[in-house]
RODO-2510 file (C-alpha; in nm, 4 decimals, decimal comma):
residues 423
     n   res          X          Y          Z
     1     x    -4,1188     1,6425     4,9270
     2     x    -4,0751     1,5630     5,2924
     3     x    -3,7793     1,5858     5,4762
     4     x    -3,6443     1,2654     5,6707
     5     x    -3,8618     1,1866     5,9690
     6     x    -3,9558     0,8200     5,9808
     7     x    -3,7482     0,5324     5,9244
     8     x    -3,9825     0,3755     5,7001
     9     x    -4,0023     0,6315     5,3711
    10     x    -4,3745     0,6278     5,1961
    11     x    -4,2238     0,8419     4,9040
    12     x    -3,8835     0,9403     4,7111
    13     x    -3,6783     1,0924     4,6799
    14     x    -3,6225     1,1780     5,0647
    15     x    -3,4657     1,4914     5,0931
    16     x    -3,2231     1,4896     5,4805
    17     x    -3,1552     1,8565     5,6284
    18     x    -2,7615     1,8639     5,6465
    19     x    -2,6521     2,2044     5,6274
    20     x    -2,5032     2,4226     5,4546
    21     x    -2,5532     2,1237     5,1661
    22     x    -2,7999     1,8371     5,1628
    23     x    -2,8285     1,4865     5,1730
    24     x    -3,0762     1,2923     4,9535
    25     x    -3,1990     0,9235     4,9452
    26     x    -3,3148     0,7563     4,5725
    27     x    -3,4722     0,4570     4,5513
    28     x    -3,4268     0,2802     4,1934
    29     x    -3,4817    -0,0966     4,0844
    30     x    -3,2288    -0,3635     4,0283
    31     x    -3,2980    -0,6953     3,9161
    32     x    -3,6286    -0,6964     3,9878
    33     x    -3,5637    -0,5611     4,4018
    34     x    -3,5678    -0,1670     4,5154
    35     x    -3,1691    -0,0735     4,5600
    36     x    -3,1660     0,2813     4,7275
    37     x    -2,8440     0,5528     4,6705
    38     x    -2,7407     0,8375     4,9289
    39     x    -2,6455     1,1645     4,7117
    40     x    -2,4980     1,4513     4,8642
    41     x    -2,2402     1,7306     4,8132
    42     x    -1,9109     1,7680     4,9263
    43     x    -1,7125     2,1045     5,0121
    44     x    -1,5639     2,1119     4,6673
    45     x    -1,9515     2,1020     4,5142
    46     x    -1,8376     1,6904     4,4174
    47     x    -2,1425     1,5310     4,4039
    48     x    -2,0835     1,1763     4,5691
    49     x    -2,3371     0,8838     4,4964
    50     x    -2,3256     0,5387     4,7944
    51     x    -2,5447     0,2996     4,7549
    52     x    -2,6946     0,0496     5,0046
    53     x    -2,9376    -0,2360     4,9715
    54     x    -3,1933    -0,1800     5,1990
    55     x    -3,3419     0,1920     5,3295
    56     x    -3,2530     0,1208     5,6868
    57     x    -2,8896     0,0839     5,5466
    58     x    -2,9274     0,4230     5,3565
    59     x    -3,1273     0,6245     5,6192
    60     x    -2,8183     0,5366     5,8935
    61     x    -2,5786     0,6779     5,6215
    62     x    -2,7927     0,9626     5,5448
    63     x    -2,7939     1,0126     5,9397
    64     x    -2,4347     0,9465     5,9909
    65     x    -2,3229     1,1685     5,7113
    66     x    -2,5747     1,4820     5,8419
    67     x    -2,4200     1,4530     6,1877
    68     x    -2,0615     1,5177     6,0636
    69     x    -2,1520     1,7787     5,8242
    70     x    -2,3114     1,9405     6,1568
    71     x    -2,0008     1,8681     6,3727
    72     x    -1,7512     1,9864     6,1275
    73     x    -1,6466     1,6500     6,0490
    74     x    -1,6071     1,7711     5,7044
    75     x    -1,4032     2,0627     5,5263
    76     x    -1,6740     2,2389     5,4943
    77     x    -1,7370     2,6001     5,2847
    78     x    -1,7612     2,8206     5,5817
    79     x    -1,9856     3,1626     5,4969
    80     x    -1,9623     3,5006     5,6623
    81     x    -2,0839     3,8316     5,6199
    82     x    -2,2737     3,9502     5,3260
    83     x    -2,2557     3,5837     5,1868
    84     x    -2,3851     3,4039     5,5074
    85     x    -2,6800     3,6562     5,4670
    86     x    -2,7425     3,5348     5,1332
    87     x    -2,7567     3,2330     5,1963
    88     x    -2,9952     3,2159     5,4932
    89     x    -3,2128     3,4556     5,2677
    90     x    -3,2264     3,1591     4,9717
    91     x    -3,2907     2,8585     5,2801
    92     x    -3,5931     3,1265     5,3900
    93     x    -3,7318     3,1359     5,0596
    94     x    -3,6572     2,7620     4,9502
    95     x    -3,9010     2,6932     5,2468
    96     x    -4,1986     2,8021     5,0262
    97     x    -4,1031     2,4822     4,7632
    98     x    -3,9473     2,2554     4,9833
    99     x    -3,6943     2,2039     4,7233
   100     x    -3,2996     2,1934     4,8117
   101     x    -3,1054     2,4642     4,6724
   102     x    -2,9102     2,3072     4,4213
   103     x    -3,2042     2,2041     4,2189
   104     x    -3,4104     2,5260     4,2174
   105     x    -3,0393     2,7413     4,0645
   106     x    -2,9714     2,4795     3,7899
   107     x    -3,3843     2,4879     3,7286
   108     x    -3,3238     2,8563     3,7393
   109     x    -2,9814     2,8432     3,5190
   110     x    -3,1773     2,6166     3,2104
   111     x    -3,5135     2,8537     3,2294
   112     x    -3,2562     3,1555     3,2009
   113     x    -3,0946     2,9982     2,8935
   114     x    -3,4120     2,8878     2,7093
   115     x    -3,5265     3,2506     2,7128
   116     x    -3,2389     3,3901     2,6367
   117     x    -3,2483     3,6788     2,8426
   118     x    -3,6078     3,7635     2,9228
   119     x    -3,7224     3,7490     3,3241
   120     x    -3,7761     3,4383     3,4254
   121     x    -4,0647     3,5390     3,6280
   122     x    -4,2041     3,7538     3,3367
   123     x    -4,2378     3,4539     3,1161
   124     x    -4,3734     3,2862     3,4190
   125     x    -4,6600     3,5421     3,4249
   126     x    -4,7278     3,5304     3,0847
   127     x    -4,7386     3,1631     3,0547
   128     x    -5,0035     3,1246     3,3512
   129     x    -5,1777     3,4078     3,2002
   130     x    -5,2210     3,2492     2,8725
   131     x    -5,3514     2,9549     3,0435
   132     x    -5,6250     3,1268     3,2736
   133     x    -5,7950     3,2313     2,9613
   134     x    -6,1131     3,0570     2,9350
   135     x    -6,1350     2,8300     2,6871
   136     x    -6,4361     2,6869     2,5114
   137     x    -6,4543     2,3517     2,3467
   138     x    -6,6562     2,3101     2,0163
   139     x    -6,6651     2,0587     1,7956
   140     x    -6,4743     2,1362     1,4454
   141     x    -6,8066     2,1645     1,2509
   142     x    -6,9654     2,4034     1,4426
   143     x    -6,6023     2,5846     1,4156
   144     x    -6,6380     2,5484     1,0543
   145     x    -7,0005     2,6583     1,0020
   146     x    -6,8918     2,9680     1,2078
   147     x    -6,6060     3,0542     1,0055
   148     x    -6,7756     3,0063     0,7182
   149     x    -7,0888     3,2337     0,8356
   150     x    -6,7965     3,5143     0,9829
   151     x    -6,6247     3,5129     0,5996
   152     x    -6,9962     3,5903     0,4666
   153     x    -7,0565     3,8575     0,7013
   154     x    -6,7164     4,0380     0,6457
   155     x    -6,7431     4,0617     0,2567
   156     x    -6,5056     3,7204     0,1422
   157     x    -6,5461     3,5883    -0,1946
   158     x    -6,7846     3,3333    -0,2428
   159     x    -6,5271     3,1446    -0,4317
   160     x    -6,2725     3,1272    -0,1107
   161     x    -6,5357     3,0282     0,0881
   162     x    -6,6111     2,7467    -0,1386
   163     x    -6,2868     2,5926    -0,1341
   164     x    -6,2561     2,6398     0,2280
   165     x    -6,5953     2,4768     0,2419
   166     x    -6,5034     2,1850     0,0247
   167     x    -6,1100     2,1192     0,1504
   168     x    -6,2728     2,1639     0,5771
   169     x    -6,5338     1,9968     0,4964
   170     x    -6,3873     1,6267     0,5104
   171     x    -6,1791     1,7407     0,7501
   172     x    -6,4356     1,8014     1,0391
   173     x    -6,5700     1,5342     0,9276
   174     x    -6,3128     1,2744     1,0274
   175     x    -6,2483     1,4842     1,3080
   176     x    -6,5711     1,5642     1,4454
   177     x    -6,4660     1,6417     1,8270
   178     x    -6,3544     1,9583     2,0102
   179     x    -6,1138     2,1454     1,7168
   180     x    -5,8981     2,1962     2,0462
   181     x    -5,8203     1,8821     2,1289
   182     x    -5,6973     1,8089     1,7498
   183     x    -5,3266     1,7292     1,7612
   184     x    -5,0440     1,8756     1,5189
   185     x    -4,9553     1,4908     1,4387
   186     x    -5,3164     1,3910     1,3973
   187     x    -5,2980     1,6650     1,1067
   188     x    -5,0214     1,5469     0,9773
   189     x    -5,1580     1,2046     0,9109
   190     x    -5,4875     1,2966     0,8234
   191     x    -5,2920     1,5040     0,4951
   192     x    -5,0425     1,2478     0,4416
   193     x    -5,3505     1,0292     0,3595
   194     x    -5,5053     1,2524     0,1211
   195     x    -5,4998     1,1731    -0,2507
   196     x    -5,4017     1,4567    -0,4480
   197     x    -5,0535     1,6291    -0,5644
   198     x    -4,8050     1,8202    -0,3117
   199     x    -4,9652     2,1662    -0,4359
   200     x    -5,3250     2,0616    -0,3034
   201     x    -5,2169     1,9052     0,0120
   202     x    -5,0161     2,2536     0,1414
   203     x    -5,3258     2,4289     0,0417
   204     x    -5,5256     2,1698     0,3049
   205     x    -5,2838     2,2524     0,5349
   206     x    -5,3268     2,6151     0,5058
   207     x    -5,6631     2,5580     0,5478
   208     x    -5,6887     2,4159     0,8749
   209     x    -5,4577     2,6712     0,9493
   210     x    -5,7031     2,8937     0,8764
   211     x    -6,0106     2,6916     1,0916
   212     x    -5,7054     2,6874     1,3585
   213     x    -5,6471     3,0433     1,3588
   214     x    -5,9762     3,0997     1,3930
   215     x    -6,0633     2,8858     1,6706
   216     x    -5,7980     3,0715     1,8562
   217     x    -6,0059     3,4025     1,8417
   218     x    -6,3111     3,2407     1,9091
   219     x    -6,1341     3,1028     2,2143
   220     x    -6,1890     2,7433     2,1139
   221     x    -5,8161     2,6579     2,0785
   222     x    -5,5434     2,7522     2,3520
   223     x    -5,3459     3,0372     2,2149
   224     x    -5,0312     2,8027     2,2751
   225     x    -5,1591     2,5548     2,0593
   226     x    -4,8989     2,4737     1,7971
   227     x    -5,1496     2,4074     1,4938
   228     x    -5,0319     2,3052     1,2049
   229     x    -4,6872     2,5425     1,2771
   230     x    -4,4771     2,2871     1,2872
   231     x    -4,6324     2,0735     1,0110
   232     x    -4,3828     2,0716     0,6993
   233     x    -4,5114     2,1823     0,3509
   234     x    -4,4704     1,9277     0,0356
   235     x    -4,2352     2,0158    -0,2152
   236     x    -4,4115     2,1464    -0,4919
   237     x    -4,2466     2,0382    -0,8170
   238     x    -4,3030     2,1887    -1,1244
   239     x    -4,3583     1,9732    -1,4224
   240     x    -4,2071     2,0971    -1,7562
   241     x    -4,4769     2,2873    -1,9858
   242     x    -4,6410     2,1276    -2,2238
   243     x    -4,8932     2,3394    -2,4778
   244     x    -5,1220     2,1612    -2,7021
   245     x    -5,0349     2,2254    -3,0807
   246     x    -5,2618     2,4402    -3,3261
   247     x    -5,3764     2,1445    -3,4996
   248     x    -5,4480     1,9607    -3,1300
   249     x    -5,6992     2,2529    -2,9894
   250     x    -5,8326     2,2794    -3,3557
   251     x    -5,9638     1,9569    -3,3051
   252     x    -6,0766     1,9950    -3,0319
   253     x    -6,3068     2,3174    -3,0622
   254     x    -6,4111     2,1613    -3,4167
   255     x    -6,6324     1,8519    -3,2064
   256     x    -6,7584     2,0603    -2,8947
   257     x    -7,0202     2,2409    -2,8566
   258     x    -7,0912     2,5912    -2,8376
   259     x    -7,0384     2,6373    -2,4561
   260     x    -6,7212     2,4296    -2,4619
   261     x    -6,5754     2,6043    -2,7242
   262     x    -6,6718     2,9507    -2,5721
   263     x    -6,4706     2,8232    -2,3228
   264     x    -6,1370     2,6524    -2,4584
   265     x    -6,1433     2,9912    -2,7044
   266     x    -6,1486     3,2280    -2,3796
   267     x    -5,8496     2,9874    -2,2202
   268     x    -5,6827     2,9260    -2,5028
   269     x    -5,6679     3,3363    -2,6663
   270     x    -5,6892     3,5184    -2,3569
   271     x    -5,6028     3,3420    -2,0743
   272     x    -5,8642     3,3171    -1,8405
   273     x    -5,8135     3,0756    -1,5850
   274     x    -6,0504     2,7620    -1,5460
   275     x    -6,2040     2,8898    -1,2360
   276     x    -6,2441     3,2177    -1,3632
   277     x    -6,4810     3,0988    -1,6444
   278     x    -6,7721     3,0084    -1,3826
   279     x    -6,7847     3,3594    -1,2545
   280     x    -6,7481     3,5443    -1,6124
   281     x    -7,0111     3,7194    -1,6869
   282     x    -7,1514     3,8185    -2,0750
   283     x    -7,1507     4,1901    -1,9503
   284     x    -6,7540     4,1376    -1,9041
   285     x    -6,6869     4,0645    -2,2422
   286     x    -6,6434     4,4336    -2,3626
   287     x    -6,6176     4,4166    -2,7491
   288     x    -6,6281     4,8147    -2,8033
   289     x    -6,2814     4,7922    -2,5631
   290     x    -6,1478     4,4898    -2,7272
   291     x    -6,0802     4,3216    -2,3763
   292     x    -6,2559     4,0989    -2,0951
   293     x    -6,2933     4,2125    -1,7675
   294     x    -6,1912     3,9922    -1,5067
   295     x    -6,2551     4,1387    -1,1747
   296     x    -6,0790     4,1435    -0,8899
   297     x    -6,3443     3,9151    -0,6674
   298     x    -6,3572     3,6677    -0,9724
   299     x    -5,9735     3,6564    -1,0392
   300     x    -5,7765     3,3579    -0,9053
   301     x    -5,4781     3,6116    -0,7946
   302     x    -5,7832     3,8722    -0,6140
   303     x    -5,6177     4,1094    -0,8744
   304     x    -5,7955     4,2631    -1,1650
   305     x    -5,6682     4,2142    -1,5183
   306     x    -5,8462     4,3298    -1,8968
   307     x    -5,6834     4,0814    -2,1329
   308     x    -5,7167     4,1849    -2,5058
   309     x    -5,9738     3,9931    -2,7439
   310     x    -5,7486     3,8801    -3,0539
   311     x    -5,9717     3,8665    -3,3910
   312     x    -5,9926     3,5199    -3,3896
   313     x    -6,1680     3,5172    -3,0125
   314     x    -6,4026     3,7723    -3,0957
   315     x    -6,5303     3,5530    -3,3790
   316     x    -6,5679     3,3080    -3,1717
   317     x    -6,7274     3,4990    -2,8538
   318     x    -6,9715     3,7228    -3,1372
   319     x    -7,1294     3,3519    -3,2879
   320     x    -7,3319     3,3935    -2,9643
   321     x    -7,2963     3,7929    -2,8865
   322     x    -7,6602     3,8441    -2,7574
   323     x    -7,6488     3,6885    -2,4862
   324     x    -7,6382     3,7396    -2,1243
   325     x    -7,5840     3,5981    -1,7760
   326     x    -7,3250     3,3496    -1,7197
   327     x    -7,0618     3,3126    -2,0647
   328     x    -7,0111     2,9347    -1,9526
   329     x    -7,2719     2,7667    -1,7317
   330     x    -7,0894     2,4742    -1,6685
   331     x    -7,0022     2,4282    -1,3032
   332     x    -6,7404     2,1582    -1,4115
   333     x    -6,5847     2,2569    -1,7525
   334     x    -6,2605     2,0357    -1,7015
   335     x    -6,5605     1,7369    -1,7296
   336     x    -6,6274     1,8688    -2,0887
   337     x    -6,2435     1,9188    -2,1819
   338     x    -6,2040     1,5612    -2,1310
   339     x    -6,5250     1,4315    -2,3316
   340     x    -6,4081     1,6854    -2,6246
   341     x    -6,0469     1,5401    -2,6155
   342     x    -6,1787     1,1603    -2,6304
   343     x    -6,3963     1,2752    -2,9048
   344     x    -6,1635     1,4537    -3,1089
   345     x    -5,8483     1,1891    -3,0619
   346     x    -5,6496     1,4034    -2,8565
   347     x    -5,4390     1,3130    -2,5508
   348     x    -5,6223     1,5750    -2,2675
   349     x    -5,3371     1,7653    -2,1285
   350     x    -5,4075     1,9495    -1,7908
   351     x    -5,3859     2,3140    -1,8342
   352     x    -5,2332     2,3204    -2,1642
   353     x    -5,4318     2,5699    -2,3288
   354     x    -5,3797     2,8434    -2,0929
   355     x    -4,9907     2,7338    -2,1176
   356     x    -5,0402     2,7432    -2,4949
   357     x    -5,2005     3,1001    -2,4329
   358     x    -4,9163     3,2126    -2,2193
   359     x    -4,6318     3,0409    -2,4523
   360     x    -4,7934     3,1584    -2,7890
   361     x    -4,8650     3,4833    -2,6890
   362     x    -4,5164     3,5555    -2,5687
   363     x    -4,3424     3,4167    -2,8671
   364     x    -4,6141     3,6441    -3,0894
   365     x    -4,5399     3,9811    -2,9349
   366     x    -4,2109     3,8993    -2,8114
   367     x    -4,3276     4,1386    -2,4547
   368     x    -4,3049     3,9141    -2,1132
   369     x    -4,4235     4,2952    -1,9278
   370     x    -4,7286     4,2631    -2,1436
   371     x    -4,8295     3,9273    -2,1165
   372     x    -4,7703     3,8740    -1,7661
   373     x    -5,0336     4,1592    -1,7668
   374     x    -5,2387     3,9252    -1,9923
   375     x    -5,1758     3,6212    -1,7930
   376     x    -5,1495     3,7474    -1,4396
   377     x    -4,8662     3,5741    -1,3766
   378     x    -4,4890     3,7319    -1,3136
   379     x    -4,2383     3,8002    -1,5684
   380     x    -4,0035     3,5454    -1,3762
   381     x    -4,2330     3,3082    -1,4118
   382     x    -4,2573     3,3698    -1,7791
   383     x    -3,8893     3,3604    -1,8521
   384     x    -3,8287     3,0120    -1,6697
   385     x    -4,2045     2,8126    -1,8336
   386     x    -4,3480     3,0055    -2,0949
   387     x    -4,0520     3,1544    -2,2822
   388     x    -3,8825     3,0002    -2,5865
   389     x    -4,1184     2,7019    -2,5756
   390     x    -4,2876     2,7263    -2,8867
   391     x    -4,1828     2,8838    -3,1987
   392     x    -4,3413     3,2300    -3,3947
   393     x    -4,4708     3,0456    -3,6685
   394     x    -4,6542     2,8167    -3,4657
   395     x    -4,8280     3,1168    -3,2518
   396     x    -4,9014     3,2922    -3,5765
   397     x    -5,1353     2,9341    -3,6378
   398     x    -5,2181     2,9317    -3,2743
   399     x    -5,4225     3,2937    -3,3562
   400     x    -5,5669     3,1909    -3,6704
   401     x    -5,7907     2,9696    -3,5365
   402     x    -6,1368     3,0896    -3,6620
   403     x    -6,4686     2,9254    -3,6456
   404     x    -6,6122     2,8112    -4,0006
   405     x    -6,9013     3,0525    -4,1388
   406     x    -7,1391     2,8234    -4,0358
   407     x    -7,0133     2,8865    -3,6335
   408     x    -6,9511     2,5759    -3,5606
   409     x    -6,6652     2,3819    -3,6697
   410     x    -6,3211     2,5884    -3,7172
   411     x    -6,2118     2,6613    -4,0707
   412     x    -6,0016     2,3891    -4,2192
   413     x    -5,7571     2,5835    -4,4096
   414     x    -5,7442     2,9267    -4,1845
   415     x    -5,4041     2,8001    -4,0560
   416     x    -5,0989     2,6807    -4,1614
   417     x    -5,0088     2,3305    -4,0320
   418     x    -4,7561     2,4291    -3,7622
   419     x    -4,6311     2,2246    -3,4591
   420     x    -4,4925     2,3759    -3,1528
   421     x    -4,1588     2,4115    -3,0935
   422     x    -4,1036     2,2370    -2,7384
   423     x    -3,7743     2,2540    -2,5483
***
């Protein structure tokens, strides 16, 4: 800012040389007309505020009030010795900013206490440094496709880069300009609009994380840029477990067909996840072991697990034991689950035969170590859904489910009627 030299100011505030403190003219509205206030220090560090109604008014105070601080008109803090020095040192450097010195220490005083510590001019340095780094704008598709392309090249399952593909997708769709420019609150609305449970809205928002974090390397997003940091995650709540009973998935597996019931028999004896059944593979069904093979790269969790084939599975899985290639070939099966349930006159329940799995198998072997093996899930996690939900004679029918000699319908009488026991 310039320091007073015309009666007639062209900006504010107008800072007036009265040493050793300074005087300062505001201008600031009232009713609708420019009022203007002289500031200024007094020997005690009192800041004193006078207003005036027009600037020629203010600049003669301003004037008057410099002259007596320069006369002595005022008690003023007199400096000597190693403090004079000091002082004429801080006016010498103050010239370089042309700001007073009262401003620059309590600028200097809040910087100190946000950063707790650290140099001032360190974080200065790194802060101007962060912002000379080039940065590149690309649209968020382009991003995508070469995140995408990067996860190929460095060995990612196909599987993570299809639900990276499919939850990004829409996303760089809506926004299709510079994934810089992309605001943390325009996130936040964009997932607040999505339809779809708490569970698959965090895992949007890790995704973009992901496109985010990756933009960042590619130097397409400032480093400083706050992503979706600050975004807050939904509260995932867990419903309480229900299983379908015995006589339910009997039902079921008695009207589907033979892929369908490959697959609710796989879900239902040994666990394997939904996903998991696309990527199964005939060769992974090892009968002379007694166990499937779900590999690492094909398992949900990315960690390996050989759940056991109970008698009644391998009757199932053996109706169809010469083949090969894919065990189910649908790429939807959860589209089949709920045509079979129509069709057999039973209420589809989301995930209920792997929770029957988990639940039936624990209260069968009475081993939570063992079946969170099975399951790949934890033992904690079997105590507080899976344990004491159903009772040992309704497990017993659970894994006496066998298909009829003809292979296709389950035998009518190979169980005894029993009904879970829910909490």
């Amino acid at each position: 800012m310039k320091n007073h030299t015309t009666k007639t100011a062209t900006e504010f505030p107008v800072h007036v040389t009265g040493e050793p403190t300074n005087i300062t003219i505001y201008m600031e509205p009232h009713n609708g007309t420019p009022r203007f206030m002289v500031s200024y220090y007094d020997a005690a560090c009192q800041r004193h505020r006078r207003r005036c109604s027009s600037y020629e008014k203010a600049d003669a105070l301003a004037d008057k009030l410099r002259k007596e601080i320069k006369t002595g008109g005022w008690d003023v803090l007199t400096l000597r010795g190693s403090e004079k020095h000091a002082y004429e040192r801080c006016r010498d450097w103050l010239r370089r900013c042309g700001k007073p010195l009262d401003f620059v220490v309590h600028e200097y005083v809040e910087a100190a206490g946000i950063l707790k510590g650290l140099s001032v001019v360190e974080a200065a340095r790194s802060f101007v440094q962060s912002q000379s780094k080039p940065i590149t704008p690309k649209p968020a598709p382009e991003v995508l496709r070469e995140l995408l392309d990067d996860l190929k090249r460095t060995g990612k399952s196909k599987w993570h880069i299809r639900d990276l593909r499919i939850r990004l997708g829409k996303f760089t769709q809506k926004f299709a300009c510079p994934l810089g420019s992309i605001s943390a609150p325009e996130i936040r609305d964009y997932v607040q609009k999505l339809n779809g449970a708490a569970r698959y809205r965090n895992h949007v928002i890790d995704a973009i994380g992901t496109l985010i974090s990756f933009g960042k390397d590619r130097a397409y997003v400032n480093e400083d840029s706050e992503g979706v940091s600050k975004i807050a995650k939904y509260e995932v709540r867990r419903k309480e477990v229900e299983v379908f009973t015995p006589a339910e998935l009997e039902a079921m597996l008695k009207v589907a067909n033979p892929e369908v019931q490959r697959a609710l028999a796989l879900t239902s004896f040994a666990g394997v996840r939904g996903a998991e059944l696309g990527r199964l593979d005939w060769s992974d069904i090892q009968f002379d072991l007694g166990c499937i093979r779900v590999k690492a790269a094909n398992a949900k969790t990315g960690i390996r697990r050989v759940p056991p084939i109970p008698e009644n599975l391998r009757a199932w899985l053996t109706l169809d034991q010469d083949k090969s290639g894919p065990v189910v070939g649908y790429k939807n099966i959860y589209n089949q689950y709920l045509k079979v349930a129509k069709k057999a006159g039973v209420k589809w329940k989301r995930n209920s035969h792997r929770h029957g799995f988990a639940s039936y198998r624990t209260a069968l072997i009475k081993n939570l170590d063992q079946v969170a093996i099975e399951a790949g899930h934890s033992k904690q996690e079997l105590l507080e859904h899976y344990f004491k939900v159903v009772s040992e004679a309704a497990a017993k029918a659970w894994f006496s489910i066998f298909p009829s000699k003809k292979g296709q319908e389950p035998e009518a009488n190979s169980m005894p009627d029993a009904e879970p026991e829910q909490k």
